[in-house]
C-alpha positions in Angstrom: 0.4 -14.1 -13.6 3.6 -14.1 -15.6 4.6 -11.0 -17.4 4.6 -11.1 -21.2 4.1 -8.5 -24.6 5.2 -5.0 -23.8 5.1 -5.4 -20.0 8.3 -4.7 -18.0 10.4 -7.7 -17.8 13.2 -7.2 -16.1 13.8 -5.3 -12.7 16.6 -3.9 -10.7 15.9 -3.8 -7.3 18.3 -1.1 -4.9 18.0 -1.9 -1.0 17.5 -5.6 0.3 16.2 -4.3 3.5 12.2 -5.6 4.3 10.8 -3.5 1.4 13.5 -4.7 -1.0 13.5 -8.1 -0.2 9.5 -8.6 -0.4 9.2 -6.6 -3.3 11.6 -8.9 -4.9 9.9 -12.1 -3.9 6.3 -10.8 -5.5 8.6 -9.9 -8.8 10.0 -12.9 -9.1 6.9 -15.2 -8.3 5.3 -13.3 -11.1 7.7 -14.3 -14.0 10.2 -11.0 -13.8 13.8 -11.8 -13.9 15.3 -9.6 -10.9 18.2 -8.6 -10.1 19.2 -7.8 -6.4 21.8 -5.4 -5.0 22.6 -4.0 -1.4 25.5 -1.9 -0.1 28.0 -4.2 -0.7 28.3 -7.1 -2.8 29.0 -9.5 0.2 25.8 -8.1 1.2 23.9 -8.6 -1.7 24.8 -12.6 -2.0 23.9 -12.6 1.8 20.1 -10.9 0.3 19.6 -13.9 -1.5 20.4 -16.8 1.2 17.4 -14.2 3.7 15.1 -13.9 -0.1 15.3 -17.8 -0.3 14.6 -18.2 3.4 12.0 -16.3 3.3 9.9 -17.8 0.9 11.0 -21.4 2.1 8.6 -19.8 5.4 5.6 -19.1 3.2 6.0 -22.1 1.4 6.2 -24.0 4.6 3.0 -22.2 5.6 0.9 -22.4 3.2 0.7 -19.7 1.7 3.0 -20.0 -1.4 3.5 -23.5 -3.8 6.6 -24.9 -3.8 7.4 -24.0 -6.7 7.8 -20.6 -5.1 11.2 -21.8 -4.4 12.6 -22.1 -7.7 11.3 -18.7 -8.3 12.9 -17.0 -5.6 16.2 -18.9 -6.5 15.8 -17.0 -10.2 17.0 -14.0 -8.4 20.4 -13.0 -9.1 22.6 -10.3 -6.7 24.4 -7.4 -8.7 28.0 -6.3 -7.7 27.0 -2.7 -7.2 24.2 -0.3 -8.8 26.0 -0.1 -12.1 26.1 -3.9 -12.9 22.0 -4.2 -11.2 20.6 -1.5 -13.9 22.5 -2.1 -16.9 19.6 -4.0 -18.6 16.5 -3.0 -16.7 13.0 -2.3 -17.4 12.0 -0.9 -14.0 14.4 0.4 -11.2 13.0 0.1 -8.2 14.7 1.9 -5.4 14.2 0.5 -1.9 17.2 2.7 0.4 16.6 3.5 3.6 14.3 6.6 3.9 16.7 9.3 4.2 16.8 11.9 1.3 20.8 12.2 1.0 21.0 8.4 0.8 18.3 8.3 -1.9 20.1 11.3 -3.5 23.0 9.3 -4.2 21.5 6.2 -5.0 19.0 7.4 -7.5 21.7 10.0 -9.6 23.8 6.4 -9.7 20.6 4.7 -10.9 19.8 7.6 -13.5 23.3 7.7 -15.2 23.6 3.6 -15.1 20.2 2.2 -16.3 19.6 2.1 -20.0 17.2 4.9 -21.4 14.1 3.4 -21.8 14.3 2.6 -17.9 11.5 3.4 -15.7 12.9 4.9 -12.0 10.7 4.7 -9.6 11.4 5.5 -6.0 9.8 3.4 -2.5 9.4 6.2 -0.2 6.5 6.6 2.6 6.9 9.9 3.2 9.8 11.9 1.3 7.9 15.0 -1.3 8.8 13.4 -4.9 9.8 16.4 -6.7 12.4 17.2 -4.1 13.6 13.2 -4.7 13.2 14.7 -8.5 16.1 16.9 -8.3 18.7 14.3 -8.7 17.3 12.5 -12.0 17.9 13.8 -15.5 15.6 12.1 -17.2 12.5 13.3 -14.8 9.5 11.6 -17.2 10.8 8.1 -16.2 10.6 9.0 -12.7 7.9 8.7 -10.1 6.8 7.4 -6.6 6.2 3.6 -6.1 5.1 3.5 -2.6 4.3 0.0 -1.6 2.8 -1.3 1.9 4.4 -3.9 4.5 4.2 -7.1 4.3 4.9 -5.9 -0.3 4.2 -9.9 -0.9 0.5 -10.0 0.4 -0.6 -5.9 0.8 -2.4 -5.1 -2.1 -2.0 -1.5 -2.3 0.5 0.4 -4.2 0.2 4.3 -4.0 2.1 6.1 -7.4 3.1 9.7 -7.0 4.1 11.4 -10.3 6.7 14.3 -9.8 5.7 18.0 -11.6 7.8 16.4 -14.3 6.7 12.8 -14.9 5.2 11.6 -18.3 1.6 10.5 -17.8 2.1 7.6 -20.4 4.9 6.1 -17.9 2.3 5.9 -15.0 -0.4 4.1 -17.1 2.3 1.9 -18.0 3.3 1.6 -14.3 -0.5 0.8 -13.3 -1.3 -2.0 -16.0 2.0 -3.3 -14.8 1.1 -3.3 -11.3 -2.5 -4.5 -12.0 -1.2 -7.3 -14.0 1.0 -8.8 -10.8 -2.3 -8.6 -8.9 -1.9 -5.5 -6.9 -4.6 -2.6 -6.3 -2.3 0.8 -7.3 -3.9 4.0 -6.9 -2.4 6.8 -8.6 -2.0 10.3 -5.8 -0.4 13.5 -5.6 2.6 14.2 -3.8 2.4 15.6 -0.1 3.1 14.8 3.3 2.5 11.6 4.0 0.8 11.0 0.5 -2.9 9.8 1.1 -2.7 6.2 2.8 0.1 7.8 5.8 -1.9 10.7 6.1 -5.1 8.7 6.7 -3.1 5.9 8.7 -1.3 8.7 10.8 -4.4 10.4 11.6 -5.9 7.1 13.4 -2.8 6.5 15.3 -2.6 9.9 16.5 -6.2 9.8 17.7 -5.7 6.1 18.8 -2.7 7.7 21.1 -5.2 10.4 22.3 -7.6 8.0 23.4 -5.1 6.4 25.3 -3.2 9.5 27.1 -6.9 10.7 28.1 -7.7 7.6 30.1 -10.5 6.7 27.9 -9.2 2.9 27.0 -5.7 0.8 27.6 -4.2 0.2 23.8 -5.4 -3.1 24.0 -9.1 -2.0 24.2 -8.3 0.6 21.3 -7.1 -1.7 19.3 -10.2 -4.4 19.7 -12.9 -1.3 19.3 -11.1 -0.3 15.9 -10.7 -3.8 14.7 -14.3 -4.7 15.7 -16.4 -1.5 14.4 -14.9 0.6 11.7 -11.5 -1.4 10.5 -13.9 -4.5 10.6 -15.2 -2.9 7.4 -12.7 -1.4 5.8 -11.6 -4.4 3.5 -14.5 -4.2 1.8 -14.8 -0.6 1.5 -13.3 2.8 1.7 -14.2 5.7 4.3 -16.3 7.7 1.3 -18.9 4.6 0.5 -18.9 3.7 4.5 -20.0 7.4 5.1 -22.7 6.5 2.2 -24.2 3.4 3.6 -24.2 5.2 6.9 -26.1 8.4 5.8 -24.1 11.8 5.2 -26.6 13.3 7.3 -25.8 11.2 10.3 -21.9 11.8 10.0 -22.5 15.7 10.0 -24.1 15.5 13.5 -22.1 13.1 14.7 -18.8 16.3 13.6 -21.3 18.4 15.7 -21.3 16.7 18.6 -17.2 15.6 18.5 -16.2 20.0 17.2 -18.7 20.9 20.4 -16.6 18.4 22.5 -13.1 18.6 21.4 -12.3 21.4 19.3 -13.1 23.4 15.7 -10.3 20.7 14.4 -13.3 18.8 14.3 -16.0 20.7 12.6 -17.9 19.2 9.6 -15.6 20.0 6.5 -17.9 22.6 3.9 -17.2 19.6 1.2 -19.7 17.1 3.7 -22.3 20.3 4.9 -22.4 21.3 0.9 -23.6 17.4 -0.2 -25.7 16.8 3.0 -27.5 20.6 2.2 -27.9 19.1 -1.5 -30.0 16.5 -0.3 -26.7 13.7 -1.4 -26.8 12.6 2.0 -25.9 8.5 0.6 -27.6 5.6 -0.4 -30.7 6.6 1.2 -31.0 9.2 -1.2 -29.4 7.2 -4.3 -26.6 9.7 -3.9 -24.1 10.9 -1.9 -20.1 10.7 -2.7 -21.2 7.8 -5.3 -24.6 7.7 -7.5 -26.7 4.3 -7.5 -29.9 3.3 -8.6 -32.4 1.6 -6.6 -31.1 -1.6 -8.0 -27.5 -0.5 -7.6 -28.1 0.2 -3.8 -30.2 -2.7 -2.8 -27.8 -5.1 -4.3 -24.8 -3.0 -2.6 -26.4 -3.3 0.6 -27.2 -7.1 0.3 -23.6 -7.7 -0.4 -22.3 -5.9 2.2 -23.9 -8.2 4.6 -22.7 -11.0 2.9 -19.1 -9.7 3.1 -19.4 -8.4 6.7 -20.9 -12.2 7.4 -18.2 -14.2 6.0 -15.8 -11.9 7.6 -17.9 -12.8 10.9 -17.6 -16.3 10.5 -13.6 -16.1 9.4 -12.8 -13.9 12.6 -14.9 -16.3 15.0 -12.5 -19.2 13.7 -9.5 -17.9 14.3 -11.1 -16.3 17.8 -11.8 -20.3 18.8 -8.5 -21.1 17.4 -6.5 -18.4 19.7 -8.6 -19.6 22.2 -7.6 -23.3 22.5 -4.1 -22.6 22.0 -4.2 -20.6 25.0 -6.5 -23.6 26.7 -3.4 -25.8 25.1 -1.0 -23.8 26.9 -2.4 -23.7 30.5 
């Protein structure tokens, strides 16, 4: 979808590292002219030659046109920060994540980019009104925390600062919406929400493993299989809601009696299940539905979790007779 009216048209993008680089690729391919820099100048001409490369991959897979090409070939590499921002719409930085590299980078990018710039920051972890501290103009300044592989994850997490104008995240979210992504806009802590979440498993994953339970290998086909199995579809609150509130408070009894108050029922879960919310059973739970609403919700999940099914079995009989192939 190419970018047109009011929309931001032209990006800077600071750090050709994986972020920078894919980030760049889904710009371009949607119409934005983009300019690239790195630490050096030698290295930003040598970003262009790995952007190029790259796409000329998905392009030879599949999964991009060929036209892909000419659009990743649009993409021109700045001298230094200065000459990169000097006409932007959208700064996006992409250093490494380390706060007194992003200090320096984003004061540069504050003082160079033209006023009516928009700075936002790629971090996956670093509090954004500590990153705050070095911009002046803190209402054009925000989180933009996008998800590896940028080019194909659809998420984007924005995290406004204490500071940041509320207009200038709308902006960033049609924006985002309009290139096809999925941003959801959070508050700043550690880890934001998707880390935190993401974190949580692996730390539990790691458990699993360290306690004998299951090699890593069976972890990872259990949580691929059962829960993560779903989770394209849906989010953990309308999962616990087709599942019954009700059931997932017993089930906290049973894990708190068996590992630990860590993991007692949170008082937001006991207070809806005690209301009688206890999910689409009850037309109510962390969402409202009719009876309508939750017959037709149900009927599609099976439709989803089918296809799914059926897409997961082919490339289960693919893997299979490559490794048959390879014997």
């Amino acid at each position: 979808m190419a970018i047109s009216g009011e929309r931001l048209k032209r990006a800077a993008i600071i750090g050709a590292g994986t972020m920078g680089l894919g980030v760049a690729e889904c710009f371009a391919l949607n119409g934005l002219d983009v300019v690239l820099v790195d630490e050096t100048a030698e290295a930003s001409q040598r970003a262009l030659g790995s952007l190029e490369e790259r796409v000329r991959g998905h392009v030879d897979a599949g999964l991009l046109p060929s036209t892909a090409i000419k659009a990743a070939q649009s993409v021109r590499a700045a001298a230094d920060i200065a000459a990169a921002v000097a006409s932007a719409d959208l700064v996006f930085e992409a250093a490494p994540e380390r706060i007194e590299i992003k200090s320096a980078v984003l004061a540069e990018c504050d003082a160079r980019a033209p006023a009516r710039a928009i700075i936002a920051t790629n971090t996956s972890s670093l509090p954004i009104d500590e990153l705050a501290a070095f911009v002046e103009r803190k209402d054009r300044f925000f989180g933009m925390h996008w998800f590896n592989p940028p080019e194909w994850t659809p998420a984007v997490e924005l995290i406004p600062s204490a500071h940041t104008d509320a207009a200038i995240v709308e902006r960033a979210l049609e924006f985002l919406l309009a290139i096809g992504k999925r941003p959801a806009k959070v508050a700043s802590a550690p880890g934001f929400v998707a880390n935190r979440i993401q974190f949580a498993l692996f730390r539990e994953a790691l458990a699993c493993v360290e306690e004998g339970l299951a090699t890593p290998q069976e972890v990872d086909e259990v949580v691929r299989s059962s829960f993560g199995f779903r989770l394209p579809f849906y989010g953990p609150f309308q999962i616990a809601d087709m599942a019954g509130l009700d059931v997932y408070a017993s089930i906290m009894d049973v894990l708190s009696a068996g590992l630990g108050a860590g993991w007692e029922a949170p008082q937001l879960l006991r207070d809806i299940a005690a209301d009688g919310r206890i999910g689409t059973k009850a037309l109510a739970g962390f969402y409202s539905y009719s009876e309508a609403e939750r017959v037709a919700l149900l009927l599609e999940r099976d439709k989803r979790y089918a296809a799914l099914a059926r897409l997961l079995g082919e490339f289960g009989a693919r893997e299979l007779g490559q490794s048959a192939g390879s014997d």
